[in-house]
N, C-alpha and C positions, 0 to 999 in steps of 0.2 A: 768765070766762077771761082776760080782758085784763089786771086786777085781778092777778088770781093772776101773770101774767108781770110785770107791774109789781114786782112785791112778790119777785119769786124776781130779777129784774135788781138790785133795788136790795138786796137781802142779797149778791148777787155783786161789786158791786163793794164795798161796806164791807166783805167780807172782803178785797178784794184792797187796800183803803186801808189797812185793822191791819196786813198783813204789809208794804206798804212804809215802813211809818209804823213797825215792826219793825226794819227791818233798814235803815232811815236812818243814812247816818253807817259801816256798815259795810261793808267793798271784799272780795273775795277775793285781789286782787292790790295790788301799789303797787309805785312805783320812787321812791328816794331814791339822789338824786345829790349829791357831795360836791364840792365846787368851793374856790379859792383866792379872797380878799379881799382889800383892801387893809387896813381895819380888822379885826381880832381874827383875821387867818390864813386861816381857813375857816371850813366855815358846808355845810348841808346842804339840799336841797328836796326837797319829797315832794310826785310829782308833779304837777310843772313849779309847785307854788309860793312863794311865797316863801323866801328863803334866810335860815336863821336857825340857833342852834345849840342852840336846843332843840325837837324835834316830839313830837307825841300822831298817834296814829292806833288808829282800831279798825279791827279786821280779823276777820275771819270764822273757824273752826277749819277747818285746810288748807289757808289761805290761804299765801301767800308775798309776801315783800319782795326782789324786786330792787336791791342794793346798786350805785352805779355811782360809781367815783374818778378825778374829772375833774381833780381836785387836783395842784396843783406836786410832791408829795410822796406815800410810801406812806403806805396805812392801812390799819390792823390795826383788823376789828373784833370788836369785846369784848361779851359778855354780860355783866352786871352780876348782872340779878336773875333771877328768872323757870323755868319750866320745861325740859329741853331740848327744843335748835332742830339741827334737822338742816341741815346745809348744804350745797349741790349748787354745788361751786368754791370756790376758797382762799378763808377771810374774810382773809387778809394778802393786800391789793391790792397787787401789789409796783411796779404799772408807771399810768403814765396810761393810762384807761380801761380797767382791770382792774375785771372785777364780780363777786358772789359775790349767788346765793339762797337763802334762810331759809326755811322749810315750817316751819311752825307749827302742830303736829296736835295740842296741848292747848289749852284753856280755859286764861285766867290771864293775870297780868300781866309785863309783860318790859321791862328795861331795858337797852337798847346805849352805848356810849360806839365810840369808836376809841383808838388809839393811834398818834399822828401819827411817822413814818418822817423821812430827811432831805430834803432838798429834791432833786429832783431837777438843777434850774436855778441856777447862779451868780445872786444880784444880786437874788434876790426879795425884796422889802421888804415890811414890813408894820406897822402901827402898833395901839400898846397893846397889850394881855395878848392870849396865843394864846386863841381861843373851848375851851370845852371842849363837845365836841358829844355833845348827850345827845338817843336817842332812846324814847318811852315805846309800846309796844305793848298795844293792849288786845285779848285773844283770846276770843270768845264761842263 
């Protein structure tokens, strides 16, 4: 009898190792925040990590992105490629800390860009070429 519980414990957690060894790497939610730089303009985090202006993320079907623009300026964001995304709030951020969420109820792959607005603020400087922010979604 011992044996037997042994043997039914240990198939219970390797199932439960496959499914998160599954579904590693994929969120149902995230928040990407878009902020101002001194080099290349802006630049985005997915989060709270590093800020950079290109991200991957996978994400689960029904999952959503929280869009947040911390940024000197508006953004508008843009669908590139991919399935449609329904969106609950303007994707044109017209104001600092304006946000917009994405629900993503197909499987498939999806490409965002923005389209950077004018500055809000006299006098913001910023050095070399504006970043062009590309974000890549993977939907299972």
């Amino acid at each position: 009898m011992k044996r037997l519980l042994v043997l039914l414990l240990a198939s219970i957690a390797a199932v439960a190792l496959v499914a998160a060894i599954a579904s590693a790497g994929t969120r149902s939610s995230a928040t990407v925040v878009i902020r101002h730089q001194l080099r290349g303009c802006h630049s985005w985090s997915l989060n709270g990590g590093p800020f950079k202006a290109a991200q991957t993320l996978s994400l689960a079907r029904g999952g959503t992105i929280t869009f947040v623009d911390n940024d000197v300026m508006s953004h508008q964001l843009v669908k590139t490629s991919g399935p449609a995304v329904k969106f609950v709030g303007n994707p044109k951020m017209s104001k600092i800390g304006a946000s917009t969420k994405a629900v993503f109820a197909k499987a498939g792959t999806y490409r965002f860009t923005t389209k950077a607005g004018e500055d809000y603020m006299k006098g913001v400087k910023t050095i070399g070429e504006d970043n062009v922010l590309k974000l890549t979604v993977k939907v299972s």
